[in-house]
ZAKE-337166 format. One record per residue: x, y, z of N, C-alpha, C in turn; residue in three letters. Coordinates in steps of 0.2 Angstrom, whole numbers, padded with zeros to 4 digits, always signed. Example, Ala and Ser with C-alpha at 12.3 -4.5 7.8 and 13.67 -1.06 7.14 Angstrom:
+0066-0028+0039+0062-0022+0039+0066-0016+0039ALA +0064-0011+0035+0068-0005+0036+0064+0000+0039SER 
This chain:
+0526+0532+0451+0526+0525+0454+0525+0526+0462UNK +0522+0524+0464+0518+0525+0472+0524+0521+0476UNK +0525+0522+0482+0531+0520+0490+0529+0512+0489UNK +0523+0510+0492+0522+0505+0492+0524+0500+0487UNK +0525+0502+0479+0525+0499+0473+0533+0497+0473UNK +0538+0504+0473+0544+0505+0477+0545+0501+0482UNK +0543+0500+0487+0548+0495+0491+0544+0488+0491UNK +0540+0486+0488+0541+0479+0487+0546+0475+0481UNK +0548+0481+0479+0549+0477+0473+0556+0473+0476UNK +0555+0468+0474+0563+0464+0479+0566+0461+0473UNK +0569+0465+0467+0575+0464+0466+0577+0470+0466UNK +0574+0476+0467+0578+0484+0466+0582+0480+0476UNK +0579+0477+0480+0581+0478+0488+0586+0473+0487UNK +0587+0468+0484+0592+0464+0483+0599+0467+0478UNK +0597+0473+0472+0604+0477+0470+0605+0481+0479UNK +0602+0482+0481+0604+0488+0484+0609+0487+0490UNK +0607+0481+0494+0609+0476+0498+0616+0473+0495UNK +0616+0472+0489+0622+0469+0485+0626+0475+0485UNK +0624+0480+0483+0627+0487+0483+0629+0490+0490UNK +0626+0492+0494+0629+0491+0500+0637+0488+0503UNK +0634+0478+0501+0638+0475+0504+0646+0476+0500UNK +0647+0480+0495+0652+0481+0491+0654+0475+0487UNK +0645+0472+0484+0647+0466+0479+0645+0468+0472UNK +0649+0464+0468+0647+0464+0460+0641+0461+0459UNK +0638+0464+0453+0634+0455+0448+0636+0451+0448UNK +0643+0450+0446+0647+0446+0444+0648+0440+0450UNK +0650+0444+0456+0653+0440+0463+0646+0438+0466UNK +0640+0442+0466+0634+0438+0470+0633+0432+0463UNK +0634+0432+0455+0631+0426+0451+0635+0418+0452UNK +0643+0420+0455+0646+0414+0456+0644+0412+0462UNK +0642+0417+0468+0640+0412+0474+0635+0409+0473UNK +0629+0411+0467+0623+0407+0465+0625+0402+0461UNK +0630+0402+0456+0631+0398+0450+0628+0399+0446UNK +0626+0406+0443+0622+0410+0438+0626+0413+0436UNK +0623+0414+0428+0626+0422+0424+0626+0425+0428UNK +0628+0433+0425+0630+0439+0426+0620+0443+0426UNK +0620+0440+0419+0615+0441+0415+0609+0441+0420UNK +0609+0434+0423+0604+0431+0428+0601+0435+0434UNK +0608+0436+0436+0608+0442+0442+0604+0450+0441UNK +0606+0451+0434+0603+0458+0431+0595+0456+0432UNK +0594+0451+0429+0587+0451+0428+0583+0449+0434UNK +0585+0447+0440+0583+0445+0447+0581+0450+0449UNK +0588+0456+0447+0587+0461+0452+0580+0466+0448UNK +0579+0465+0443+0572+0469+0438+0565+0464+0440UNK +0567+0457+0444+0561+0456+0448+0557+0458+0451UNK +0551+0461+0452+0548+0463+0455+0545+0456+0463UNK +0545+0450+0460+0543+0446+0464+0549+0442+0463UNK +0551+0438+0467+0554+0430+0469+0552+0425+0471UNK +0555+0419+0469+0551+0414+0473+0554+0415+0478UNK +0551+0410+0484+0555+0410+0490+0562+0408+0490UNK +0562+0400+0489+0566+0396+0488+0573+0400+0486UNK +0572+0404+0480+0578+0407+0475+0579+0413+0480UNK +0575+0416+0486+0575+0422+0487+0580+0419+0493UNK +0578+0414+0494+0584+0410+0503+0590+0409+0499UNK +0591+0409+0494+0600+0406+0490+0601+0412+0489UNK +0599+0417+0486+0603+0426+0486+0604+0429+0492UNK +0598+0428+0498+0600+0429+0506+0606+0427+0507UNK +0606+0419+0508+0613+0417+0508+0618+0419+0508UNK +0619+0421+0501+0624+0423+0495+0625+0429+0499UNK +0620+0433+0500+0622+0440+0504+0623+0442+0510UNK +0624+0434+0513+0626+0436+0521+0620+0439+0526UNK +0615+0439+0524+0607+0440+0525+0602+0437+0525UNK +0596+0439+0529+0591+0432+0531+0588+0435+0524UNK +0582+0429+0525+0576+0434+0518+0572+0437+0521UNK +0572+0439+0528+0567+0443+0529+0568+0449+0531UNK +0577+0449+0530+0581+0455+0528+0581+0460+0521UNK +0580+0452+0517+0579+0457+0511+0573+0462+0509UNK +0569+0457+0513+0560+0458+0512+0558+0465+0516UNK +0561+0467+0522+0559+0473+0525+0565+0477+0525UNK +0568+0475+0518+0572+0480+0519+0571+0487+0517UNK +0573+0495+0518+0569+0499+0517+0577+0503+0517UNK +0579+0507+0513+0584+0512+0516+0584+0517+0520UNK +0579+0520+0519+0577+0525+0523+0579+0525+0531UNK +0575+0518+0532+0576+0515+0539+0583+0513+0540UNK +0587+0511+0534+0594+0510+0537+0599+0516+0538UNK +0597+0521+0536+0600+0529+0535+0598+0534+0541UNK +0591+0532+0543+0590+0533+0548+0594+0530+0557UNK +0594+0522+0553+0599+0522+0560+0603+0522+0562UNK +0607+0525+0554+0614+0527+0554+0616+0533+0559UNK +0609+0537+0556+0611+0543+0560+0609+0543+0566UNK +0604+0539+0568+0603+0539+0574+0610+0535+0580UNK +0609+0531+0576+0617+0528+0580+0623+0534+0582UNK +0625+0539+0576+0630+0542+0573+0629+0547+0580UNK +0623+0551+0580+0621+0556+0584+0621+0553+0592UNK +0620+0547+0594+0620+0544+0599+0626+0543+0603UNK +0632+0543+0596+0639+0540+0599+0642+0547+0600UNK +0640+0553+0598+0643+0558+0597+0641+0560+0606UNK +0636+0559+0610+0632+0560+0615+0637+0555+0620UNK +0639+0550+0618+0641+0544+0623+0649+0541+0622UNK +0651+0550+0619+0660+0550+0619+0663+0545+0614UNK +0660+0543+0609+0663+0540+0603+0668+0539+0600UNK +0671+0536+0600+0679+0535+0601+0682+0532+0589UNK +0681+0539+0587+0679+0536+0580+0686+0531+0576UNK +0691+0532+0582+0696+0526+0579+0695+0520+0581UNK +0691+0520+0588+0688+0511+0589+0686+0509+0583UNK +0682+0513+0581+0677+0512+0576+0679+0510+0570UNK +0684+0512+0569+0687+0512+0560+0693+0504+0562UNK +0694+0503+0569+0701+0496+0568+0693+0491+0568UNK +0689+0492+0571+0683+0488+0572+0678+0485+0565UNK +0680+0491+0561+0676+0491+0554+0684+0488+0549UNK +0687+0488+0551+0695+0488+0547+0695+0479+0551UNK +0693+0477+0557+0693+0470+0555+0688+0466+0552UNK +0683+0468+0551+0675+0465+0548+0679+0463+0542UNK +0681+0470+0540+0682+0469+0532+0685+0465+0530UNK +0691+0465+0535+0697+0459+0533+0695+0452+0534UNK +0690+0452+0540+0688+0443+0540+0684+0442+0533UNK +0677+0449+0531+0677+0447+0523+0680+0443+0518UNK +0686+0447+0519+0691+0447+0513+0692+0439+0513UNK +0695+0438+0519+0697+0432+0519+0692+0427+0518UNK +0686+0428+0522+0680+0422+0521+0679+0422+0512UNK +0678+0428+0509+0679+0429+0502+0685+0424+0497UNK +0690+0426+0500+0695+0423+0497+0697+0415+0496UNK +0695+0411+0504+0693+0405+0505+0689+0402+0500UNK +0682+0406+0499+0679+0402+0493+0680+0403+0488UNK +0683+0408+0485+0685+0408+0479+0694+0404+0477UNK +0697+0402+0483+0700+0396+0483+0698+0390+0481UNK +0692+0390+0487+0687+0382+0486+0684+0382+0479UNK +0682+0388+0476+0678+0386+0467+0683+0385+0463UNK +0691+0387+0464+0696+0386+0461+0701+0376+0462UNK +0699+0377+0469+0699+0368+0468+0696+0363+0464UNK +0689+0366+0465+0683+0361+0461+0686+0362+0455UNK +0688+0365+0453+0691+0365+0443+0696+0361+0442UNK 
């Protein structure tokens, strides 16, 4: 399989993105109001529509043109480049973790809140 073939396919970028963001199948098909099943086979999409590609952006906290140039490589790399950079400019890895340790928690709760709000609608 050729690079170019690999990184268009934009449902392998959308598991991956899903993966990343520490989501299930399960949790991206209820923000869409799809099966489990549905989600599986999005992500075996080689193509999207648009339309369906800005509702999984949504759903994942991402533009679609996040999905679309999404590349790992390049995100690994900024890791490290950031990581190398911080280590140069006295990086203080506790800011870091109360900083990443409040992200998480507004998640949780922005999470939480809607799965309240799908629990009202019943």
């Amino acid at each position: 399989m050729s690079t170019a073939t690999k990184n268009s396919h934009i449902g392998r970028k959308i598991s991956r993105i899903r993966e990343l963001r520490g989501m299930k199948q399960e949790a991206l098909a209820a923000e869409l109001g799809i099966s489990q099943q549905s989600v599986s086979s999005l992500e075996q999409s080689e193509h999207i529509e648009d339309e369906k590609l800005e509702r999984v952006a949504k759903a994942l906290g991402v533009s679609k043109e996040a999905i679309e140039n999404f590349n790992e490589d390049t995100i690994f790399n900024n890791i490290n480049n950031f990581h190398d950079n911080s280590i140069q400019n006295n990086f203080n890895p506790v800011e870091k973790v109360i900083e990443l340790y409040e992200r998480l928690l507004e998640a949780e709760k922005e999470k939480n809140a809607y799965l309240e709000k799908l629990l009202d609608k019943k």
